[in-house]
N, C-alpha and C positions, 0 to 999 in steps of 0.2 A: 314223228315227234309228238308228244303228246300236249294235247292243247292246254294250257296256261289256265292254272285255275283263278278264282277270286274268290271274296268271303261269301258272295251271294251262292256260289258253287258249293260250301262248305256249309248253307243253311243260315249264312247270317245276311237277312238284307237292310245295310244301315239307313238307306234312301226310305225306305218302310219307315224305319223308327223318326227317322229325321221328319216325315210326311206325318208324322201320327201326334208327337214333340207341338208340329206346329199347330195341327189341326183341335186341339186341347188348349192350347194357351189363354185362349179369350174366359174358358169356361174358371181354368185356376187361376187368373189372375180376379178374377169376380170375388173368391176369396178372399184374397187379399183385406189386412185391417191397417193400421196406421204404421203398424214396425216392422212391416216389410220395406225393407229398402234394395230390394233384388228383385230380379225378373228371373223366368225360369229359363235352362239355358248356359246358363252358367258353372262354375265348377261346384260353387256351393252355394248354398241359400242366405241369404244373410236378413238377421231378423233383431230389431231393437228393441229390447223390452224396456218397461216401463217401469226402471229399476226405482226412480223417484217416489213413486207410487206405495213403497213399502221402506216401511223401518230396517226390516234388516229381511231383504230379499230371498228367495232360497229357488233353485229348479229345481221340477221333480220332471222325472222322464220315465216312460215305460215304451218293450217295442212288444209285439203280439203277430201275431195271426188270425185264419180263421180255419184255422182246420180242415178237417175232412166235411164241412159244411160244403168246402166245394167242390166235392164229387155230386151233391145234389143238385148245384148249379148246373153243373155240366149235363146231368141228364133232363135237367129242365129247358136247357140252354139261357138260363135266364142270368145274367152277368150282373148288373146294376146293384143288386139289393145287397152283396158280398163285400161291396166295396163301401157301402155305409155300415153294415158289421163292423167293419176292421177300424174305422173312423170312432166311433162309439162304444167299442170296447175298451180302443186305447184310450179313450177321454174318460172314461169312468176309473179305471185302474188309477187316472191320478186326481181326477175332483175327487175320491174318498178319499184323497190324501187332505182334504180342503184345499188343492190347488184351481187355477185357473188356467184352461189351456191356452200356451199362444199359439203355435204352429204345430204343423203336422209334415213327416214324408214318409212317402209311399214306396217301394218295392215290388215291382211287376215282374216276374219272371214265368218264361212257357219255350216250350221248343221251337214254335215256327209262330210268327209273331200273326196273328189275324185284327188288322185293325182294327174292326167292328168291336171285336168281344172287349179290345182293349180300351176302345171310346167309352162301351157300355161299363167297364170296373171303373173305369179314371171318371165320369160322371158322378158314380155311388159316392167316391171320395169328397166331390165338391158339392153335392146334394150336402152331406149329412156335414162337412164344414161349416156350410154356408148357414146353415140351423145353429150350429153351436159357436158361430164368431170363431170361427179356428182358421189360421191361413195354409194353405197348400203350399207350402213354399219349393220342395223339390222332390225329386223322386227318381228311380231307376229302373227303366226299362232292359229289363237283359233278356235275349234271343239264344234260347241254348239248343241246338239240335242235340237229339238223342239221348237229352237229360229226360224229356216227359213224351207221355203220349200223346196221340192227336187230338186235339184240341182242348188239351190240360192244361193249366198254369195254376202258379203259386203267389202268395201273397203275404207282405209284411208290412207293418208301419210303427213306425216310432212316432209320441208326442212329447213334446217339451211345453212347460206350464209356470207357473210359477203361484207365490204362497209365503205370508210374511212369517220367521219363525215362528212367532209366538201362537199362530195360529195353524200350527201342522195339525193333525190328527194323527195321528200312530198310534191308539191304545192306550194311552197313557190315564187317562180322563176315565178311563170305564171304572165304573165302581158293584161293589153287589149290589143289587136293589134296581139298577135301572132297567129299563123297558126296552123291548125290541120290539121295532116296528118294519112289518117288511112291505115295499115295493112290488105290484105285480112285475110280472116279466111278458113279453110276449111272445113266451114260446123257450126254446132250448138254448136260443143266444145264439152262442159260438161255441156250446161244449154239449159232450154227449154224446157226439154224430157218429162216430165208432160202433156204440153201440146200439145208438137207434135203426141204423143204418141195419146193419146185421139184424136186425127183431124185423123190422118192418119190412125190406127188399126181400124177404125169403117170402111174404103174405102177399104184399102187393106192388103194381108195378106205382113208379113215381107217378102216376097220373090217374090212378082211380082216386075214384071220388069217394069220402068215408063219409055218414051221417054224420057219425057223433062230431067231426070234424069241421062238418058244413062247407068244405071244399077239400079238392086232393091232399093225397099225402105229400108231395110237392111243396105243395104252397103253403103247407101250415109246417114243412121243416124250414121253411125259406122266409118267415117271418123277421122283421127285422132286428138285432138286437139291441133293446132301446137303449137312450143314453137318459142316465139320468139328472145328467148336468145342471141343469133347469133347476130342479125338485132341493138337489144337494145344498147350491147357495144361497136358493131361498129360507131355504133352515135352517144355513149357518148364518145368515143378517136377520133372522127374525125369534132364534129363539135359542136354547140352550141344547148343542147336540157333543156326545162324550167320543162318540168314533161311527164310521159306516162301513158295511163292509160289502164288496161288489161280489157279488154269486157267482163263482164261475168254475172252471174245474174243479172238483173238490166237494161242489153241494152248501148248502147252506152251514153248514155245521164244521166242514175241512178250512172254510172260508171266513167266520166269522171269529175263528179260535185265533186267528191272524193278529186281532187285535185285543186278544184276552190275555192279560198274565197268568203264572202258571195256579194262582190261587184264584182264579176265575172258571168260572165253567156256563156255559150255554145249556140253560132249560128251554127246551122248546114245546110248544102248544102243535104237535103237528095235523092236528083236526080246526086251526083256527083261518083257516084258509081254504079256498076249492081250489085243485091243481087245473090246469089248462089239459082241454081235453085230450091233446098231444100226448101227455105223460101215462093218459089213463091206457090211453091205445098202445102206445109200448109197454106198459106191464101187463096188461091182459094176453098181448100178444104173442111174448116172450115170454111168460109165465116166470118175470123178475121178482125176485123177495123184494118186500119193503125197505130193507137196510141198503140194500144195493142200487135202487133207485134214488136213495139220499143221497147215495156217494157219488152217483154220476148225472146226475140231473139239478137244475136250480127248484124245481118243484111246481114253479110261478112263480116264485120270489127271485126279482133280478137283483135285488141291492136292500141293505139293512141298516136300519138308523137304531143306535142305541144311545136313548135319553135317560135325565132322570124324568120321573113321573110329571111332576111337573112342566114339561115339554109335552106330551103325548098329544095333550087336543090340539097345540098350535100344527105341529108337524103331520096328524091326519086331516088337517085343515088345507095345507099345504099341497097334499099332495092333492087332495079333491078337486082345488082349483084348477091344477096341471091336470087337468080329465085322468087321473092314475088313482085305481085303487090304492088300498095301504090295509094294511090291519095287525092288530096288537100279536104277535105269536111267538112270545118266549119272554125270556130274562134272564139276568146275568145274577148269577148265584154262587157262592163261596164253594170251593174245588175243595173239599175234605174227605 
């Protein structure tokens, strides 16, 4: 007879996940803000926002990834810093909506579950929460044998926010005449890694060390991708902002057109900035045109505020404080 299988036979061991659930709880429930009214554990999160708070409330939600950023993880082994990526991408995609994030959940999935690598992602999440007042409230560990390879895994998160109408930003506000001022970045984000990947792993292994770089190719694709959260509300309570736009696939330019009408057009200064030495290393490397580096890279500009002129010094004032460059590099000009 043949022996009687189970799901740990089939590559799923739940006592693992159940072991890993528990050993994590302390760290996400530390998240936690006032409108969670759930523990983790449960079938769904439940989370009370502060509907009172706004005239006429509205959620914004976005869910993301982090791409092939983490094929560099894995040959780094370095887990942690991917899982504040994915925390701070998705916060940014809706603070430039002028929302406030309230909650966050996560999506873990790999073929044979290692609970090390997985402490080290579900840490990244409650680090970069815990910085931006965002709660953890639930998430999903799936075990898939034969979906991935040995010691791969995949990565999603959804944030939910909130934002009084009146105060959305969608483009609407932008006029000809105003200023664009852009945010450094540190490094490639979460987009791009496709191609960096390919220009740079044919030259060197993840772990030499480059001058111009000042440490490996590794650790300066592994940078983290900031959030600009901080920066964004401080310039909507202190000063006149018409729309922001968050850099991400697409390039400055794929990215800012987001919230330009079709009688608008983005002038860009693109000498008004130094790019981060990263970007210079993949063009040199790969022998990239100029145009094609715009299209897949944020440049050093993670995120863009477009003021009228009269905002300009509060808002580079603003970011200064936040220890974050900023500098004036473009404008929004009539599309004729």
């Amino acid at each position: 007879m043949k022996k009687p299988l189970t799901y740990k036979d089939a590559g799923v061991n739940i006592e693992k996940g159940d072991k890993l659930v528990s050993s994590i709880k302390t760290s996400i429930e530390e998240t936690h803000t006032p409108g969670v009214i759930s523990s983790i554990g449960g079938f769904g999160g439940l989370f009370q926002p502060p509907f009172g708070q706004y005239a006429e409330p509205v959620l914004v939600s976005s869910v993301d990834g982090v791409g092939t950023k983490l094929l560099v993880a894995f040959k780094m082994g370095v887990y942690d810093t991917v899982g504040q990526d994915l925390v701070n991408h998705c916060i940014n995609d809706i603070a430039v909506c002028g929302a406030k994030p309230l909650f966050f959940l996560d999506y873990f999935s790999t073929g044979h579950l290692e609970t090390t690598v997985a402490t080290d992602v579900i840490r990244g999440f409650t680090i970069a929460c815990k910085e931006n007042g965002v709660a953890l409230i639930g998430g999903e560990t799936a075990e898939m044998p034969d979906l991935y390879e040995k010691g791969e895994f995949d990565l999603a998160g959804t944030i939910v926010g909130i934002v009084d109408k009146s105060k959305i930003l969608n483009g609407s506000k932008v006029q000809v005449g105003d200023v664009c001022i852009g945010f450094e970045s540190t490094g490639l984000h979460t987009n791009g890694y496709s191609l960096a990947r390919k220009v740079l792993f044919e030259e060197y292994d993840v772990t030499d060390r480059v001058d111009e770089l000042g440490e490996s190719v590794g650790e300066a694709l592994l940078h983290i991708h900031k959030s600009y959260l901080g920066i964004i509300h401080e310039c909507l309570e202190s000063t006149e902002v018409h729309a922001f736009s968050h850099i991400t696939g697409g390039g400055i330019e794929g990215n800012t057109s987001r919230v330009l009408s079709k009688e608008q057009k983005l002038v860009m200064d693109w000498q008004s900035w130094q790019w981060n030495p990263i970007f210079s290393l993949i063009q040199k490397t790969g022998n990239i045109e100029e145009t094609e580096m715009r299209k897949a890279f944020n440049l050093g500009l993670g995120c863009m505020a477009i003021v009228p002129e009269t905002s300009v010094d509060e808002v580079l004032s603003i970011a200064k404080n936040n220890q974050t460059n900023a500098w004036i590099c473009g404008s929004i000009q009539s599309h004729k």
